[in-house]
C-alpha positions as CSV (number, residue, x, y, z in Angstrom):
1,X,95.8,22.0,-54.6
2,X,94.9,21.5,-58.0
3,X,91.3,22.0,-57.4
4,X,91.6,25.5,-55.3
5,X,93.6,26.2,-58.5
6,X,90.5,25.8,-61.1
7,X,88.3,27.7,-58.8
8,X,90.1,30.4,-58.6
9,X,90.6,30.6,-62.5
10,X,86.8,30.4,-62.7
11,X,86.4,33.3,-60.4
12,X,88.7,35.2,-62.7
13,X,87.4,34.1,-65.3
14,X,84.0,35.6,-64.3
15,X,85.2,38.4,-63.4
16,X,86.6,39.1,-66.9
17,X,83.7,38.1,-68.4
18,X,82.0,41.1,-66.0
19,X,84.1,44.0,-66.7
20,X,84.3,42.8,-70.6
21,X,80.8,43.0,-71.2
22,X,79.7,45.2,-73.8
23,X,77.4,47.7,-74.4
24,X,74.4,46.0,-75.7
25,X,74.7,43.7,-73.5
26,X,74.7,46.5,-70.7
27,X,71.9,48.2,-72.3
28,X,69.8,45.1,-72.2
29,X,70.3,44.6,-68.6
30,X,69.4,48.0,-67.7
31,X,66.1,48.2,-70.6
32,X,65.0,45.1,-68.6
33,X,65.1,46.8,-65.1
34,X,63.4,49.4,-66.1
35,X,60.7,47.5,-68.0
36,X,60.2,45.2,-64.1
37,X,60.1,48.9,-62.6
38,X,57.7,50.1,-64.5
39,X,55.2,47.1,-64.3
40,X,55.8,47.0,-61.0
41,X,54.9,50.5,-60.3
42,X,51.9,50.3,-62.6
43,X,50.7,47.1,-60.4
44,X,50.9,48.7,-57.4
45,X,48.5,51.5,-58.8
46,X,45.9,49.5,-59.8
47,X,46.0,46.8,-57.1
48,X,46.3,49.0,-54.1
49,X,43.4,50.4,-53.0
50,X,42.9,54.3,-52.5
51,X,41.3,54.9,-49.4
52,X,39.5,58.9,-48.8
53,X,39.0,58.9,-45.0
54,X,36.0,61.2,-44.5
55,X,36.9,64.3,-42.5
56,X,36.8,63.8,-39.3
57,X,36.2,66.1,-36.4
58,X,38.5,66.7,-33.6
59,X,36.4,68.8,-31.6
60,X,35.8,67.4,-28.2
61,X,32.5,69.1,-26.5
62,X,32.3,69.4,-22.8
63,X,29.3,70.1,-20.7
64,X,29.3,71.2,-17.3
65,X,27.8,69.3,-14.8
66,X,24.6,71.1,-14.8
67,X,24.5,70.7,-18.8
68,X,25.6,67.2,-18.3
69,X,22.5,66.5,-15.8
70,X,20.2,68.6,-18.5
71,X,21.5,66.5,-21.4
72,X,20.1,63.5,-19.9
73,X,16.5,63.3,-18.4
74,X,16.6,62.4,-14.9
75,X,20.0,62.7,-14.0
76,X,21.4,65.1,-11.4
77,X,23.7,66.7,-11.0
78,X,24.9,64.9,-8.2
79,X,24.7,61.5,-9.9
80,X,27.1,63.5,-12.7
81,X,29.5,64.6,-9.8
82,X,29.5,60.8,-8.8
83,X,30.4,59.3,-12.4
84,X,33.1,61.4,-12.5
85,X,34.4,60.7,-9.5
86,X,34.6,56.9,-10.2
87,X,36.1,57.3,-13.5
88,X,33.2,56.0,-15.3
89,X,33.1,59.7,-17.2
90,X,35.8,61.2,-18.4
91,X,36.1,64.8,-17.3
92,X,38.9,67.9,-16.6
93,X,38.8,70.0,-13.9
94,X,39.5,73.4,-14.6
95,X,40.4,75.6,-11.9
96,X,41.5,75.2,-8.2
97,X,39.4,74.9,-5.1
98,X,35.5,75.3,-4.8
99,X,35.4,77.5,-7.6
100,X,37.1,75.3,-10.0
101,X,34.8,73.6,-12.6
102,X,34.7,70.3,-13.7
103,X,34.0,69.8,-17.3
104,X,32.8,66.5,-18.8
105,X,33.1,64.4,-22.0
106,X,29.9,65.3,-23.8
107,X,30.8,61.9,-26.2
108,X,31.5,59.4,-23.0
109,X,28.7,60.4,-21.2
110,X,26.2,59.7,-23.9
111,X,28.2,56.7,-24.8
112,X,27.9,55.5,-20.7
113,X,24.2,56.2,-20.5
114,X,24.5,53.8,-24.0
115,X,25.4,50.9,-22.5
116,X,28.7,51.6,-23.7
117,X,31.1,52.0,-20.5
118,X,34.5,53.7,-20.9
């Protein structure tokens, strides 16, 4: 019992010592956070690296499948109709019916005729 007696009077005795603490001794504490912020914040400037992405553009071009089968020598515009058809183009049909039109990825189908599959 004795001992939960001395640890208690240290706690108090801390806590004493926390909310008698003077001014200057305040001040110092704070002066020396600010002085960690402030070389912290001036590190981060200087050691992280400021990246400029270049613009980029977000315009998508589509061709229609007889611009598509123009684009590229020797292709027709069946052979377009086919890649679409098996996903190996991407494309969007606009429209319904016979008369709708199906517009292709002017970027994939360059990329497919690449090498580069999609």
């Amino acid at each position: 019992m004795l001992k939960m007696f001395k640890v208690h009077n240290i706690k108090t005795v801390e806590r004493e010592r926390f909310i008698t603490m003077n001014t200057t001794e305040k001040k110092a504490i704070v002066d020396n956070i600010l002085e960690l912020l402030i070389k912290l914040t001036e590190d981060e400037e200087y050691s992280v690296p400021q990246t400029v992405k270049a613009p980029t553009s977000n315009k998508v071009e589509m061709l229609t499948i007889k611009e598509s089968a123009e684009l590229i020598s020797g292709l027709s515009e069946h052979t377009v109709r086919q890649l679409v058809r098996q996903g190996k183009v991407k494309s969007v049909r606009t429209g319904a019916g016979r008369n709708g039109k199906i517009l292709v990825n002017k970027a994939d189908l360059v990329e497919y005729f690449n090498g580069k599959e999609v």
